[in-house]
C-alpha positions as CSV (number, residue, x, y, z in Angstrom):
1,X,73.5,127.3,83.8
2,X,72.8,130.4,82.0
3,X,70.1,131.4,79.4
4,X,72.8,131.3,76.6
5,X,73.7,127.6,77.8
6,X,69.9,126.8,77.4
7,X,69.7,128.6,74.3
8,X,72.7,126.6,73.1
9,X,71.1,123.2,74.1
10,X,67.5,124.1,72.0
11,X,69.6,125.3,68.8
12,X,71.2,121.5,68.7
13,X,67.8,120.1,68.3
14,X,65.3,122.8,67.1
15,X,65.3,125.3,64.3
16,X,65.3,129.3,65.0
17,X,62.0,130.2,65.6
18,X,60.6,126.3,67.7
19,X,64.4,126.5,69.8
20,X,63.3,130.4,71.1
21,X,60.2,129.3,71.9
22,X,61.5,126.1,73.7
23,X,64.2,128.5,75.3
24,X,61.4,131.0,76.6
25,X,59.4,127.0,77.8
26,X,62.3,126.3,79.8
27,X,62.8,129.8,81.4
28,X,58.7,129.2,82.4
29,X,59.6,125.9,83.5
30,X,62.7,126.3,85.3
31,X,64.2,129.4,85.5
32,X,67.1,128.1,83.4
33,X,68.3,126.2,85.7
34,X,69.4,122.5,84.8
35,X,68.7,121.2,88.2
36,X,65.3,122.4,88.7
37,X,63.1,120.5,90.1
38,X,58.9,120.7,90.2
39,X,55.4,118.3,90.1
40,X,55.9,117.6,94.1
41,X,54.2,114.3,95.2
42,X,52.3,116.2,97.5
43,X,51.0,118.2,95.4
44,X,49.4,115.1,93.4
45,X,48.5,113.6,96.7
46,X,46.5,116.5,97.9
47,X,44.3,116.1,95.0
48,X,43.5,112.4,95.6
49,X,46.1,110.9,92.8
50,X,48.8,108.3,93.9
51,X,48.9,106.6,90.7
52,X,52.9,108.8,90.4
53,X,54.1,107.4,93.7
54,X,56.4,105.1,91.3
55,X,57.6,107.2,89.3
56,X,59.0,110.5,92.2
57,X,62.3,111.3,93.3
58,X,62.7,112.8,97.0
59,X,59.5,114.0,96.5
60,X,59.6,115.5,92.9
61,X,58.0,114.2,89.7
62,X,59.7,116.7,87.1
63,X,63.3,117.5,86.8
64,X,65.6,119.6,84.4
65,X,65.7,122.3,81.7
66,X,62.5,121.4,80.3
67,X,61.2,119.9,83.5
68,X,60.4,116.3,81.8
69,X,57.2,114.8,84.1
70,X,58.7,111.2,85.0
71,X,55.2,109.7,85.4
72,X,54.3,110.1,82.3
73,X,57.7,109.9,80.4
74,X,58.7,107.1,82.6
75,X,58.9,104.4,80.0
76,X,61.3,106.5,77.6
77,X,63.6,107.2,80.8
78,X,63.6,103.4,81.8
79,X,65.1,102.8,78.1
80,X,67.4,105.6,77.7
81,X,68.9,105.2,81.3
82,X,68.9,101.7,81.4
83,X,67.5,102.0,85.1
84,X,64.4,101.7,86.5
85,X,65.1,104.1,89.5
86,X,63.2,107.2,89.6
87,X,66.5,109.0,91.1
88,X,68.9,107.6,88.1
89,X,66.2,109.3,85.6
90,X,66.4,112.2,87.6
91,X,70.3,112.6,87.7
92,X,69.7,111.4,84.2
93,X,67.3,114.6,83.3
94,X,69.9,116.9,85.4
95,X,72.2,116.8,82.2
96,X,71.2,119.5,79.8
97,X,71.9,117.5,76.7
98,X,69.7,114.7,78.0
99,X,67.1,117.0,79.1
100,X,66.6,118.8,75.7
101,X,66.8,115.2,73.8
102,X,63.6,114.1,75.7
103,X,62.2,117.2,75.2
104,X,62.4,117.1,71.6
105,X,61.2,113.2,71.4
106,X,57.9,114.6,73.2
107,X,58.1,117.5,70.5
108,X,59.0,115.6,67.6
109,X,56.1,113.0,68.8
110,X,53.8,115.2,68.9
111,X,54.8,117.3,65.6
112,X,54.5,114.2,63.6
113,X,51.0,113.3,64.7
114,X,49.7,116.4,63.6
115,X,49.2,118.0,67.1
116,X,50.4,121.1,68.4
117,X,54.2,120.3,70.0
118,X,54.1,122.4,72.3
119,X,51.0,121.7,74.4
120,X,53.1,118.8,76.9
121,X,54.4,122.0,78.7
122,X,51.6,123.8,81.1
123,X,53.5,127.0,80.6
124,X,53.0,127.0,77.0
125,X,49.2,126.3,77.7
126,X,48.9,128.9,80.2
127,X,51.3,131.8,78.3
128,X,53.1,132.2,81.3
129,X,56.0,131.3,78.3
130,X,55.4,134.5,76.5
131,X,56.9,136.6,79.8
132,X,60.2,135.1,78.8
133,X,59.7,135.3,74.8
134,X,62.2,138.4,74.8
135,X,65.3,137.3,76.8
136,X,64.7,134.1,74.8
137,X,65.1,135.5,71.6
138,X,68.0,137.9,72.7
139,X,69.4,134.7,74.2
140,X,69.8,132.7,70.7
141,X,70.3,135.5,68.7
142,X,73.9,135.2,70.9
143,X,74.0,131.8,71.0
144,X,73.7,131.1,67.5
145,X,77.4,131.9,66.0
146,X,78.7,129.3,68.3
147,X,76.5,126.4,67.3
148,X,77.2,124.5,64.4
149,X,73.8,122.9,62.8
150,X,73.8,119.5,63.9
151,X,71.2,116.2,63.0
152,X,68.6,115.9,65.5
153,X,68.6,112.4,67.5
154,X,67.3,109.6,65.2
155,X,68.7,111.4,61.9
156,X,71.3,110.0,60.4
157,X,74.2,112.2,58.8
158,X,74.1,113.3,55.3
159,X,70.6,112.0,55.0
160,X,68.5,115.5,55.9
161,X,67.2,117.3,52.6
162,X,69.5,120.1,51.5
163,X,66.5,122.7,52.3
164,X,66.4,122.1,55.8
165,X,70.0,123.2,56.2
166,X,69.2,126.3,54.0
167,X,67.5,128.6,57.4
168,X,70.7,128.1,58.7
169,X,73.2,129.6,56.3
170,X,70.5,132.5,56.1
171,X,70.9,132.7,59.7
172,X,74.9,133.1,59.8
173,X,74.6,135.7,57.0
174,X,75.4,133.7,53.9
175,X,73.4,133.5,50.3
176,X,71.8,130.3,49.9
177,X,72.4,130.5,46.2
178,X,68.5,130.9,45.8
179,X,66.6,133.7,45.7
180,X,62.9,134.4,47.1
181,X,61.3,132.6,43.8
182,X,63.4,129.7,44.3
183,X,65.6,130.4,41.2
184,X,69.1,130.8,41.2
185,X,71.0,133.7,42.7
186,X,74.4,134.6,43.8
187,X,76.4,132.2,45.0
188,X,77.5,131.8,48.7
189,X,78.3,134.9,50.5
190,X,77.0,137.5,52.8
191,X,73.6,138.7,52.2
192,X,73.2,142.6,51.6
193,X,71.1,144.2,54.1
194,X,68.6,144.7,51.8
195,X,67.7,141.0,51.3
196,X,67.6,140.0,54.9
């Protein structure tokens, strides 16, 4: 999977600025790559905890784009998969789609009980994110003109404020028919360079 792939998958569930900063996450987190794998058991074992042994597949605890931890997400995994094989979550987590929906659950989760969203990822805590914050941007500035805005999990269509689909218009070049003081303006079309 490329960068652009992973930059598509973020733009379906996060706005501009949160999907380039879950793109540059993932690029921390997995290189990218949708069947990354990371958390061994060992790992965990080596530092006295076997409270995970449930939870790992060959060996591995975290899987996918976002590498999702299954022993702590295990309970969400159970219910979306229907299974309560560690392996099943994982082939689960290996689709990118999937991947970036239980992402944003642990984002949204978070977001809505006033915490920072991005602290589940190490990467994030440890800024080894920020190494991939250029090619993350670059990467959804390309991906954008191909991805329609879409309603996050859990939304239901034609029920999100008018506003929140207002960054994206801006995005794709087009007058939002309100201008910076939130009065009227032009109607749709593109927006001069001067008022980008």
């Amino acid at each position: 999977m490329s960068i652009e792939d992973a930059a598509r998958v973020a733009l379906r569930f996060w706005e501009f600025g949160d999907a380039v900063k879950m793109v540059a996450i993932a690029g921390a987190e997995s290189g990218w790559r949708n069947d990354a794998r990371g958390d061994s058991l060992s790992y965990f074992h080596n530092q006295g905890i076997y409270s995970y042994d449930a939870y790992d597949c060959e060996g591995y605890l975290s899987f996918g784009l976002w590498q999702i931890f299954q022993g702590v997400h295990y309970a969400t995994l159970r219910s979306l998969t229907g299974s309560d094989a560690p392996c099943v979550w994982r082939n689960w987590l290996f689709n990118p789609d999937q991947n970036g929906s239980v992402a944003f659950m642990i984002w949204t989760g978070r977001k809505k009980a006033g915490l920072d969203p991005f602290t589940p990822w190490s990467v994030y805590n440890n800024g080894a994110y920020l190494n991939y914050m250029a090619q993350a941007l670059a990467a959804v500035e390309r991906a954008l003109p191909g991805v329609p805005p879409t309603v996050p999990p859990g939304e239901v269509a034609g029920c999100r404020s008018a506003l929140l689909t207002l960054p994206w218009l801006a995005l794709r070049g087009l007058k939002t028919g309100l201008s910076r003081g939130g009065k009227r303006g032009r109607q749709y079309g593109p927006i001069p360079k001067e008022d980008r």
